[in-house]
C-alpha positions in Angstrom: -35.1 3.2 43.1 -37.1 5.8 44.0 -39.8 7.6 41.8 -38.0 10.9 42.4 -34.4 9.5 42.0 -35.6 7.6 38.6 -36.6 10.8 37.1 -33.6 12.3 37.9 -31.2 9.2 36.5 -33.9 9.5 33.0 -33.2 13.3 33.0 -29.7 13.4 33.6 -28.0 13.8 30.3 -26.0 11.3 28.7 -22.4 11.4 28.6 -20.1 9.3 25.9 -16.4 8.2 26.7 -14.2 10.9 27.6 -12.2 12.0 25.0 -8.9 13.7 24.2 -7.9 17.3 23.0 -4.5 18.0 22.0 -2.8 20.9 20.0 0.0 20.3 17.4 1.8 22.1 14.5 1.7 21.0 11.2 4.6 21.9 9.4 4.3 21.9 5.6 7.1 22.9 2.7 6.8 26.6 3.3 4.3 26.7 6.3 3.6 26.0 9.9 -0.2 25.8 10.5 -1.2 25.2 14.5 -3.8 22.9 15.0 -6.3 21.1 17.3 -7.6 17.4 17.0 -10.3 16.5 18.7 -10.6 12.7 19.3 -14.2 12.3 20.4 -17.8 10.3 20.6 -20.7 12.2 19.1 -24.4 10.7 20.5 -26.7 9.5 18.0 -30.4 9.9 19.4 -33.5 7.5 18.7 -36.6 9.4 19.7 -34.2 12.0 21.7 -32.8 8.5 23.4 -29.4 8.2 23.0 -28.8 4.9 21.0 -24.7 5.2 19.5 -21.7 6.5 20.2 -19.8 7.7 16.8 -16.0 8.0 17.1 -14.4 10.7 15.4 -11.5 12.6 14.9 -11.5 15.9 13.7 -8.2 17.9 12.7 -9.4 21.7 12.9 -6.7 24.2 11.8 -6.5 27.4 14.5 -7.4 30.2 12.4 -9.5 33.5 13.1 -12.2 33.1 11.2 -12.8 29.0 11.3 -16.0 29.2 9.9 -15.0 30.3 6.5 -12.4 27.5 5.9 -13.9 24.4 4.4 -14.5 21.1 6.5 -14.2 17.7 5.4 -15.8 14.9 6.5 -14.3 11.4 5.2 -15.0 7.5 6.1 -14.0 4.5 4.4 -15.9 1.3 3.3 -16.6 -2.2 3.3 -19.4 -2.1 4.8 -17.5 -2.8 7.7 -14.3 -0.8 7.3 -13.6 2.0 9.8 -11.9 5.5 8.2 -8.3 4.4 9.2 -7.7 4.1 6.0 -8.0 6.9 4.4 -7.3 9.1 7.8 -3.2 7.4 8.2 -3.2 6.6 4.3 -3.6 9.7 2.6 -5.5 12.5 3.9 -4.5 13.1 7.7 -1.5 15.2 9.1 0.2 11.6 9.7 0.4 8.7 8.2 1.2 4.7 7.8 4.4 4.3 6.4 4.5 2.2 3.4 7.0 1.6 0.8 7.1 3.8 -2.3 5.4 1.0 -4.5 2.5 0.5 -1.9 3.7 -2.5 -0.2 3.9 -3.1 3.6 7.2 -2.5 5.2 8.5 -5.2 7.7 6.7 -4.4 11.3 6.6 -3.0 13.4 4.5 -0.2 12.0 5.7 3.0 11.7 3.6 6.3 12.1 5.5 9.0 10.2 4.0 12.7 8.9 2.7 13.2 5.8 3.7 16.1 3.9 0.7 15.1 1.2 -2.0 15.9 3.9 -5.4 17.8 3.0 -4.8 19.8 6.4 -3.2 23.1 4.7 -7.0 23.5 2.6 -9.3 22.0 4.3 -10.3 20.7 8.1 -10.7 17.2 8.3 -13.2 14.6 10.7 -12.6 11.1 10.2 -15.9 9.2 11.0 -15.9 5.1 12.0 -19.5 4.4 11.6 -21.8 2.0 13.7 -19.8 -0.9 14.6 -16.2 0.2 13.4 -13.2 2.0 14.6 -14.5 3.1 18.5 -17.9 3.5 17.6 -20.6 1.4 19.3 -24.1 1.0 20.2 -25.0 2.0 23.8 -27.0 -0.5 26.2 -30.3 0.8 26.9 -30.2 -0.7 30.1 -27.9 1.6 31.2 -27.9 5.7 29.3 -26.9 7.3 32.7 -23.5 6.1 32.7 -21.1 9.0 32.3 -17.5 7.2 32.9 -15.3 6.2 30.3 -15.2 2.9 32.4 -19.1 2.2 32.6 -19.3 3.0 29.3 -16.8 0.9 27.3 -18.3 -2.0 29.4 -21.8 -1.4 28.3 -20.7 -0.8 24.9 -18.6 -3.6 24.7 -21.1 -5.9 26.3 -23.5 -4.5 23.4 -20.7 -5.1 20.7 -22.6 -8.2 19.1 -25.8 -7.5 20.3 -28.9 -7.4 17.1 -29.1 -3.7 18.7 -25.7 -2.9 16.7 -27.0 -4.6 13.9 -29.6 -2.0 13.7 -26.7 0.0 11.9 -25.8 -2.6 9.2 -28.6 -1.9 6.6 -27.7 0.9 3.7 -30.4 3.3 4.5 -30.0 3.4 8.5 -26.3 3.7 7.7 -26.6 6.6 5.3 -29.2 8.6 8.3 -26.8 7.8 11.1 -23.3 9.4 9.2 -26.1 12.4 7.8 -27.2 12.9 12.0 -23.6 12.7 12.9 -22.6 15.6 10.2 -25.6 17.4 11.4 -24.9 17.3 15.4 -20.7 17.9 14.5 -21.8 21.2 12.8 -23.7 22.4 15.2 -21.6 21.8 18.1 -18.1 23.4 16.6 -20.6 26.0 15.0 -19.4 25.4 11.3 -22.7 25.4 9.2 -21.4 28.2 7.2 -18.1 25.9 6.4 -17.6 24.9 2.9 -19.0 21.4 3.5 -16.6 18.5 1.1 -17.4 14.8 2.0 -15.0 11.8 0.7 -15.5 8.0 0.8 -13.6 5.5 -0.4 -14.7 1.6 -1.9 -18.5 1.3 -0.2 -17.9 4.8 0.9 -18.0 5.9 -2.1 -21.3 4.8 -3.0 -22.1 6.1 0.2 -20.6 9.8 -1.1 -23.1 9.3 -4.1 -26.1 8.5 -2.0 -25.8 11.6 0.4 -25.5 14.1 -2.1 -28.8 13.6 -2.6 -29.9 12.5 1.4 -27.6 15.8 2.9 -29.3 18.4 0.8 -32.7 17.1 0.3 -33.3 15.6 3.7 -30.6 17.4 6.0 -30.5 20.4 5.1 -26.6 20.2 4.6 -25.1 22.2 1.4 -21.8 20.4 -0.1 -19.9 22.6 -2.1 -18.0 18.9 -2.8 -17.6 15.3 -3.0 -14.6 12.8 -3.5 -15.3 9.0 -4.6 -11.8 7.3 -4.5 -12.4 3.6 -6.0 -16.3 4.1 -5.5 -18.4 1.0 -5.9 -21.3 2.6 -8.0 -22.9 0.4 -9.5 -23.0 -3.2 -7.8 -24.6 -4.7 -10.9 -21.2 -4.0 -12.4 -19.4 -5.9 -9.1 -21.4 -8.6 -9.7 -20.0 -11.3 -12.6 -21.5 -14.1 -13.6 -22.0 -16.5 -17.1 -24.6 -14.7 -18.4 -23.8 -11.0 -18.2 -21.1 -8.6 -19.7 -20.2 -5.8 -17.8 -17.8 -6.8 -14.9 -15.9 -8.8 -17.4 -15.6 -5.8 -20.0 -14.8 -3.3 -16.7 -12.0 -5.7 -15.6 -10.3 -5.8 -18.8 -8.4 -3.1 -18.7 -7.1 -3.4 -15.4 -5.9 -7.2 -15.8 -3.8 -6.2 -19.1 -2.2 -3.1 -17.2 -1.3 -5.4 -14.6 0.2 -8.0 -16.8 1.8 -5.5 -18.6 3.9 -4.3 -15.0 4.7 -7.5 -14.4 6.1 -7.9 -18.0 4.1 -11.3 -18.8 2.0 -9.5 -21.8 2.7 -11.0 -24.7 1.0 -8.1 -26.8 3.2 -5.5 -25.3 6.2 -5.1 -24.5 8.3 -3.9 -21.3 8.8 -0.2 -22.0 5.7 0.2 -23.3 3.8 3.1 -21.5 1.0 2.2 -19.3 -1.3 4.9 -20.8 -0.5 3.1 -24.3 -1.6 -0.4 -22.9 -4.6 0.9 -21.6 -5.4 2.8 -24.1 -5.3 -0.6 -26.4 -7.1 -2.6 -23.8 -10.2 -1.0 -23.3 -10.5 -0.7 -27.2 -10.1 -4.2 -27.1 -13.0 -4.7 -24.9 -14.6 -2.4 -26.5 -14.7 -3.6 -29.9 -13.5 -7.3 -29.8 -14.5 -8.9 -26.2 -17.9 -7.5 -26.2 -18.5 -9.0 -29.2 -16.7 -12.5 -28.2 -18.7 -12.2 -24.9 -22.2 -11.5 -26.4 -22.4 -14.2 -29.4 -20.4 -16.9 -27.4 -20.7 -20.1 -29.1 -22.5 -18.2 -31.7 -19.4 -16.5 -33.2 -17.7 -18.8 -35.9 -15.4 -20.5 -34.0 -12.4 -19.5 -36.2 -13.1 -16.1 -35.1 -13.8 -17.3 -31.5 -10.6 -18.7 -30.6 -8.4 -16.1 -32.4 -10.2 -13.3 -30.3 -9.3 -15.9 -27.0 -6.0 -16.3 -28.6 -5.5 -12.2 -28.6 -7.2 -11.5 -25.1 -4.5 -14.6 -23.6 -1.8 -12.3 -24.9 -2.8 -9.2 -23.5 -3.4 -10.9 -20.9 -0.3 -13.3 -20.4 -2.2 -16.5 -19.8 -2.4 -19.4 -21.2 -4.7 -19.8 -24.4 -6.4 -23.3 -23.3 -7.3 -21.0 -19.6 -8.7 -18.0 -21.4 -10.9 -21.0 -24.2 -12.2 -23.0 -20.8 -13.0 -19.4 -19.6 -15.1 -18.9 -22.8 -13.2 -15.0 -22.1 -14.7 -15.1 -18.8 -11.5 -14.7 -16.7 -12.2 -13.8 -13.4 -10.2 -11.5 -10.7 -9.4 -14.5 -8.6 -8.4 -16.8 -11.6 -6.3 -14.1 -13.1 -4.1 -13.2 -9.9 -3.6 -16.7 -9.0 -2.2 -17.6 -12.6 -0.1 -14.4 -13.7 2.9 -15.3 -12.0 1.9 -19.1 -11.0 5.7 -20.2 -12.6 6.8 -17.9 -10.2 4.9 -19.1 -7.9 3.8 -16.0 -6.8 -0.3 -14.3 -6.4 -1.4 -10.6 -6.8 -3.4 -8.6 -5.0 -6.7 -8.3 -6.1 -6.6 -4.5 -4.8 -3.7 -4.1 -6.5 -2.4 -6.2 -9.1 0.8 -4.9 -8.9 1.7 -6.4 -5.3 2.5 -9.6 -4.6 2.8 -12.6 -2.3 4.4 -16.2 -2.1 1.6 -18.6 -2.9 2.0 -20.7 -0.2 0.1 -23.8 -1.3 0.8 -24.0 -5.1 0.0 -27.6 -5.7 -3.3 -27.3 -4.4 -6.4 -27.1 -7.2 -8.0 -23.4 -5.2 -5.8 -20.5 -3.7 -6.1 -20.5 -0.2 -3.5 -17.9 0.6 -3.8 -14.7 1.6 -4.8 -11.6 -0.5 -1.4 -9.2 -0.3 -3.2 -6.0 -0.6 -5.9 -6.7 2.0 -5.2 -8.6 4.8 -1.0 -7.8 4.7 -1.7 -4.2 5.1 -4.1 -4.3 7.9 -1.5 -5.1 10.3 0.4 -1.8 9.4 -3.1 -0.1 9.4 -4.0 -1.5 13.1 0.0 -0.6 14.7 -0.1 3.2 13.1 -4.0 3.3 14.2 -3.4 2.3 18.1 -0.1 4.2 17.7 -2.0 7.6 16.8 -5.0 7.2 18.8 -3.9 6.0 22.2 -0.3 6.9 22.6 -0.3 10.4 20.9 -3.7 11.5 20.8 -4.4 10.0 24.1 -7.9 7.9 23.9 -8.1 5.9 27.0 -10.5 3.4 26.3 -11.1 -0.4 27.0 -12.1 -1.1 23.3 -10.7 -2.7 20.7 -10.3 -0.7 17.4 -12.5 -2.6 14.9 -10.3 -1.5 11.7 -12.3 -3.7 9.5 -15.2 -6.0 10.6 -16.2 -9.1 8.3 -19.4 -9.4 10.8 -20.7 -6.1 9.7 -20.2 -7.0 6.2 -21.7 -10.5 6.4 -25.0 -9.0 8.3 -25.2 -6.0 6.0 -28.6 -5.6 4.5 -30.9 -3.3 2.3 -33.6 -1.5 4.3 -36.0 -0.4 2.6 -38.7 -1.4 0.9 -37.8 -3.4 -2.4 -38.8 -6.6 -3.8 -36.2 -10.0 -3.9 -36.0 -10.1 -7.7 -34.9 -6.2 -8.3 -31.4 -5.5 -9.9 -28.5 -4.8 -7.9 -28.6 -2.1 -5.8 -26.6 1.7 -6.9 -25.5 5.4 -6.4 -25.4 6.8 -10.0 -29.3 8.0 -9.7 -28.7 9.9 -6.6 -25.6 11.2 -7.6 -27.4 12.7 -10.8 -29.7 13.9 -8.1 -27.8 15.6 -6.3 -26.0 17.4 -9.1 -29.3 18.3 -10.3 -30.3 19.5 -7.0 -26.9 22.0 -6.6 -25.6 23.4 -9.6 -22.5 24.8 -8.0 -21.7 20.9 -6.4 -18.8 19.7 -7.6 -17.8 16.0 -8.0 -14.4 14.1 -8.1 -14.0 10.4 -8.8 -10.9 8.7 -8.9 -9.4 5.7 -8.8 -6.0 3.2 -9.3 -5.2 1.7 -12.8 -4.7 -1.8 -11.6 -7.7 -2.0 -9.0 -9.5 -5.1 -9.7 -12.1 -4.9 -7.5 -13.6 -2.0 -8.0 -12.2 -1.1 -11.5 -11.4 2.3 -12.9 -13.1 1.3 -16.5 -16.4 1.1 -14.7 -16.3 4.5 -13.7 -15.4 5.7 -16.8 -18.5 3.9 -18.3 -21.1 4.3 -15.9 -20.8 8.3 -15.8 -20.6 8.1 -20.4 -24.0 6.9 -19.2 -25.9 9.6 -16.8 -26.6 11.7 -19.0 -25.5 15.1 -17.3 -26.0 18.3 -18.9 -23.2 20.6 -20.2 -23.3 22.3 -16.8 -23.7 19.2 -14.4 -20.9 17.6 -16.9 -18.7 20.4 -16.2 -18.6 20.1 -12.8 -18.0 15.9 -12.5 -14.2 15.1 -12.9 -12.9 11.8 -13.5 -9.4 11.2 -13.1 -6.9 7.8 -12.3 -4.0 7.3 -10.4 -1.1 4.6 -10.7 -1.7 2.1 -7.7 -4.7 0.4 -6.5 -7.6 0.5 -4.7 -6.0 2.3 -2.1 -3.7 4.1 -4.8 -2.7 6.5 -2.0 -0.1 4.1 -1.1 2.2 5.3 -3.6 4.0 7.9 -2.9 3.8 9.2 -6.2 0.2 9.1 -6.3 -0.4 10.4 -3.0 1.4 13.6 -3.5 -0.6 13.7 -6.9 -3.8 13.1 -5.5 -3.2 15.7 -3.0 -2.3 18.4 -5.7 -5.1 17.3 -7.6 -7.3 18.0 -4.5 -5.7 21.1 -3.5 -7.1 22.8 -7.1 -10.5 20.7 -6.8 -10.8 22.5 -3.1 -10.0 26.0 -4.8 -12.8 25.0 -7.5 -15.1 23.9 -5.7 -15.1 27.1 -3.5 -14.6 29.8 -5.7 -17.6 32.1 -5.8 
């Protein structure tokens, strides 16, 4: 190559995959709203060198003023999890169909519309960060490619490379979804949109983290920001012999469930959920703190009635909740709720369940119900949307969730081995602090065990917000799971819920 023609190859911009335009009508109760979705790669940059290709799909509603209506931008967790999720299970103009309760229909999957979308108040971009959905490094062998062709083979070729893995550490993460917000708004010309973000799981705690990172670092207002089953605190995620929280947050969660499933012996059938909740986190409160903090300390008459009680609640066995010491875990407590029916529940959602197809054997080996039996509805409705309606022609695969990601997922900056778990709460105080008209939604499902609704409810008794920052924070719970959306019920709640948090959070 020439000196002249190199120069021209470094200076000739770089161009992502092709992607697709379309124009549809949404068609709500009493409304028709036209619309446009964009299905396209925005280019991060690396010292002005293009470095990733970000997929995204944006629903913008064709209005005359476009600027004025608010824009949400939305991406899931894991790490590792693209936004399909939260795109075709609640939010977007169509969706996955599931059954009314939340569990998967038989295939194939069906894409049907949604009717509980967010479209009617609010634009929408679905983001798949670094590594997920369509979004990939780029080779920097080769930035002058400008086919789809060329470039889905350098990507892919990149696809396990350590350069992708540049992009699974929390603080290069948080930059790279901050950039893409930044480049999205100035290309549609929307930094005078209402700006809402939402992130579910890990996304959540991602939500937290940028309402500090967008305003202080970005320059990006948020008039609001939705945590649906936020992990906030992973100190609280993390159980072990020695501490209490996780096993005080799960409580609740594992009564209500036992309750559905009618094995409580402390309550009975028709009694309402709100009731056994209500009782349950008392009980942890008050009773399995206690029986957790003094251990063998506690006079052992004492002990074992308090064991006795929380088997009840509970519907376990006594002798499993004594060996436990009250430490029953999520895993120990699905596999054994309906064991004589030989049955296990999801550990997203307690109230779906599976055939335990190795019952004799001493550790559960099956699958999880509510996490790897959706994602084949997930990955047909995804491919279905994105390739045959929307268009996308690309040689990738669509990385709905990736366990690499999560497995390499690191922390990034500079903090010693023997600090506490990592959290949100602190920037999310921040970033209240930092906007007084910000305001904040959390929500999650009743009978969630992995990220449970209880430690929500405790963490933010404990940030001590003002009147003012209090004011604005709203906690509220949904029947369902970690993806409580699921539900029909709680999906068309969810999005009335929304619908008046939207008004709120824009009326000045």
């Amino acid at each position: 190559m020439t000196d002249s023609s190199q120069s021209q190859a470094e200076n000739k911009e770089y161009q992502p995959p092709e992607g697709a335009v379309t124009e549809h009508i949404f068609r709500d109760r009493d409304q028709e709203i036209p619309y446009q979705v964009r299905a396209e790669w925005t280019v991060l940059r690396k010292r002005e060198k293009p470095i990733a290709e970000v997929f995204h799909v944006a629903y913008l509603a064709q209005e005359a003023n476009p600027a004025q209506r608010p824009l949400t931008f939305a991406f899931n967790g894991g790490p590792g999890a693209a936004a399909a999720f939260l795109h075709l299970g609640a939010i977007g103009p169509w969706r996955a169909s599931f059954n009314d309760d939340g569990s998967p229909p038989p295939p194939p999957a069906e894409l049907v519309e949604n009717p509980d979308s967010w479209l009617p108040f609010t634009d929408l971009v679905f983001v798949d960060p670094v590594g997920t959905g369509f979004s990939r490094t780029i080779d920097q062998q080769d930035q002058s490619a400008s086919t789809d062709k060329s470039s889905d083979q350098k990507s892919t070729q990149s696809e396990s490379d350590s350069e992708n893995r540049e992009f699974y550490a929390l603080q290069r993460d948080l930059d790279s979804l901050a950039e893409m917000m930044q480049r999205f708004l100035s290309e549609h010309g929307r930094w005078n949109s209402p700006i809402f973000i939402v992130g579910e799981s890990y996304g959540g705690f991602r939500v937290a983290k940028l309402t500090k990172l967008l305003q202080e670092s970005y320059g990006i207002g948020l008039n609001g920001a939705i945590l649906v089953s936020p992990a906030l605190e992973f100190q609280s995620l993390d159980p072990s012999d020695y501490d209490l929280l996780s096993w005080l947050d799960t409580f609740p969660s594992m009564a209500a469930a036992a309750a559905f499933h009618g094995k409580s012996r402390t309550f009975s059938a028709d009694t309402p959920r709100d009731e056994v909740i209500s009782q349950a986190v008392q009980f942890a409160a008050n009773d399995l703190v206690r029986l957790l903090l003094q251990g063998t300390a506690m006079p052992e008459e004492e002990r074992q009635s308090l064991l006795q009680s929380m088997a009840d609640m509970l519907g376990l066995p006594a002798d499993l909740a004594s060996t436990a010491q009250g430490r029953i875990s999520q895993s120990v407590f699905v596999r054994n709720l309906l064991r004589d029916r030989r049955q296990v529940c999801g550990l997203y959602d307690a109230t779906i369940t599976a055939t335990d197809p190795y019952p004799d054997r001493e550790r559960f080996e099956g699958p999880d119900p509510t996490l790897f039996g959706i994602q084949r509805v997930f990955h047909g409705a995804t491919n279905t949307l994105l390739r045959e309606i929307l268009g996308i022609k690309t040689q990738r695969t669509y990385h709905l969730l990736s366990l690499d990601i999560n497995r390499n997922w690191k922390v990034d900056y500079d903090r010693h081995v023997l600090e506490s778990q990592i959290g949100s709460a602190d920037e999310l105080r921040y970033g209240l602090a930092l906007n007084p008209h910000l305001k904040v939604y959390i929500a999650h499902g009743y009978y969630d065990l992995v990220t449970p609704f209880q430690a929500s409810n405790r963490i933010v008794q404990h940030m001590k917000l003002d009147e003012q920052m209090a004011a604005n924070l709203r906690v509220h719970h949904f029947g369902g799971g970690h993806m409580f959306y699921i539900w029909s019920d709680s999906r068309a709640d969810f999005a009335k819920e929304m619908q008046r948090f939207y008004r709120e959070a824009t009326a000045y």
